[in-house]
C-alpha positions in Angstrom: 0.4 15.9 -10.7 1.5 14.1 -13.3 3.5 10.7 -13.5 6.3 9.5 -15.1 4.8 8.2 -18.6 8.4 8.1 -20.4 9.5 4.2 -21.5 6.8 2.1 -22.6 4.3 0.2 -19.7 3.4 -2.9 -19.9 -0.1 -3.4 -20.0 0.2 -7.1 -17.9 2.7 -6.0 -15.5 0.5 -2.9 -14.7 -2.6 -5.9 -14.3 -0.2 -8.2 -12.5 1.0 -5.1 -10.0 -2.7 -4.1 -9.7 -3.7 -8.0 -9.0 -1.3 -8.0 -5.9 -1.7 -4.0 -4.8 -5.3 -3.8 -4.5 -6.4 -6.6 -1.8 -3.0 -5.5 -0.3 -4.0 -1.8 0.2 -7.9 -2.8 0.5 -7.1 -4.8 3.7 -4.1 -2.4 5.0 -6.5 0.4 4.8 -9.6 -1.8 6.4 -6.8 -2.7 9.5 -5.4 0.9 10.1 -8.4 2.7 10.2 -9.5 0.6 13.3 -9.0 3.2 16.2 -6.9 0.2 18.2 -4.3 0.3 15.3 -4.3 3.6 15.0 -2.5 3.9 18.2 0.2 1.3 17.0 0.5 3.1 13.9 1.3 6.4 15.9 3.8 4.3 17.8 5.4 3.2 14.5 5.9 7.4 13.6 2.8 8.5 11.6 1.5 11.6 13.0 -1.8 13.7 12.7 -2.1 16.0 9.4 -4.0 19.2 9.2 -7.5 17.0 7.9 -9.6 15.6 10.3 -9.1 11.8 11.1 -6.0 11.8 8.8 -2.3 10.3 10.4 0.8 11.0 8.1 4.2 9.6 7.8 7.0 10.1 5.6 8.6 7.5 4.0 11.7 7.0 1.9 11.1 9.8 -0.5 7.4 9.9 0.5 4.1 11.2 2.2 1.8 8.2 3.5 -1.3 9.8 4.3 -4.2 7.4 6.1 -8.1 8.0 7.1 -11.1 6.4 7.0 -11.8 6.9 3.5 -8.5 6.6 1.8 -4.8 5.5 2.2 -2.7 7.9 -0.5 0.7 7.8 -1.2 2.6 11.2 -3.0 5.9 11.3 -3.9 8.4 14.2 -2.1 9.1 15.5 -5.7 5.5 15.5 -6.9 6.1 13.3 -9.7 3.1 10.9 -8.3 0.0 10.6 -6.5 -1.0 6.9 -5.9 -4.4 6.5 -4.0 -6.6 3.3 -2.5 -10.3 4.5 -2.0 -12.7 1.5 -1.4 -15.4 3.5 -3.8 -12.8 4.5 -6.3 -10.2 1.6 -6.4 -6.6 2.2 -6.9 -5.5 5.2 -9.1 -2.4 6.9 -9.9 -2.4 10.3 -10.6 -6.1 10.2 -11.0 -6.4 7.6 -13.5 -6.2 3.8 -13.7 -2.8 2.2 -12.1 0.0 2.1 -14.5 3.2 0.2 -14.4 5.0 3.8 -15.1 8.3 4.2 -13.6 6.7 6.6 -11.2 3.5 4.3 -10.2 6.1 1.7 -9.4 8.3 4.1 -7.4 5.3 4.9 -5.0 4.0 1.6 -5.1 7.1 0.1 -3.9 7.0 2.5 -1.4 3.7 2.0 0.6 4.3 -1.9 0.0 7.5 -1.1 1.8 6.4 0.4 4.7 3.2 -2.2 5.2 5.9 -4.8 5.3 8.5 -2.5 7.6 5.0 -1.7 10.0 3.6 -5.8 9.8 7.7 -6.8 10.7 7.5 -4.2 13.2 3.9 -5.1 14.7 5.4 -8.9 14.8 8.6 -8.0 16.8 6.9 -6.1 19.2 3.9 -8.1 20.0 4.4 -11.5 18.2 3.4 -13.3 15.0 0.3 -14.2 16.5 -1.2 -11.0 17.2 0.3 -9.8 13.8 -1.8 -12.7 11.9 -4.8 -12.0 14.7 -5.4 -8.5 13.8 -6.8 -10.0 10.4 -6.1 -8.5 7.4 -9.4 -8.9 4.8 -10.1 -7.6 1.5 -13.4 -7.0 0.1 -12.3 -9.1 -3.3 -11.4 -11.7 -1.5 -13.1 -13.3 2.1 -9.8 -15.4 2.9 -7.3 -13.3 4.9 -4.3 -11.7 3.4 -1.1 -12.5 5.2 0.2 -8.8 4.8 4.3 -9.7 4.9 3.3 -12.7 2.7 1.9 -10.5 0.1 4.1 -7.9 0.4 7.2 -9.9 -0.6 5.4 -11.6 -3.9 4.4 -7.9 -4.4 8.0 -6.7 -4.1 8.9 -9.7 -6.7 6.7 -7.9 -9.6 7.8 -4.7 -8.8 11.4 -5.5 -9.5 10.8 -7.3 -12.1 12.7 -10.3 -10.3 8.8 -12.6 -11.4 7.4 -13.2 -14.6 3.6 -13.0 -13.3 1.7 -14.2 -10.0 -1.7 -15.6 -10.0 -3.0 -16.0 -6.3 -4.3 -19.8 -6.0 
């Protein structure tokens, strides 16, 4: 599959989008491949796909695909394929993230069902067990606040923030 590459992509916003998607999807993949939230993430509508290990949802437009060695994201139309291995990193179509209009399509989408699933986690069982369930990325030892991140995140991806640098 191959992405959107018309219009030019910025080369920061692609590093500022990568920045706030990778501990993001590092620690979302860490937290639902635990076998305890794979039962809430059945009960928020992901089902089991044909591989082994692998729970699927759709999701505006959409295929979220989750197991233990990778969270991917494809778009309906197959204009993208935007993957989170812990070897690999975070690609998009194969290749390096890139703020394409396709790239940014699909990773709006994932960051808008982590913060749909964390809102719905929180509702149903409280903030506290939300925050408890401890989100952690590998890049980073202090833990990621997933609705926290996913706003700033949103802010980059409509272009609504010039750049984010985590403090």
């Amino acid at each position: 599959m191959a992405s959107d590459t018309s219009g030019p992509v910025d080369a920061d916003r692609s590093t500022a989008i990568a920045e706030r998607l990778v501990p993001l999807l590092d620690s979302t993949h860490q937290v639902w491949s635990t076998a305890r939230e794979r039962r809430r993430l059945r009960a928020f509508g992901f089902r089991p796909a044909v591989e082994s290990g692998v729970l699927k949802r759709e999701w505006r437009g959409t295929q979220v695909r989750v197991g233990p060695d990778a969270l991917r994201v494809v778009a309906d139309n197959g204009s993208g394929d935007l993957t989170w291995e812990p070897q690999a990193g975070l690609t998009l179509d194969g290749g390096p993230f890139r703020a394409t209009p396709a790239g940014i399509a699909l990773a709006d989408s994932i960051n808008g069902l982590i913060h749909g699933y964390e809102r719905w986690v929180e509702a149903r069982e409280g903030r506290k067990e939300r925050l408890r369930r401890g989100h952690w990325s590998a890049a980073d030892r202090r833990q990621v606040n997933a609705l926290a991140e996913t706003r700033r995140l949103q802010l980059l991806l409509t272009g609504r923030a010039a750049r984010f640098r985590r403090s």
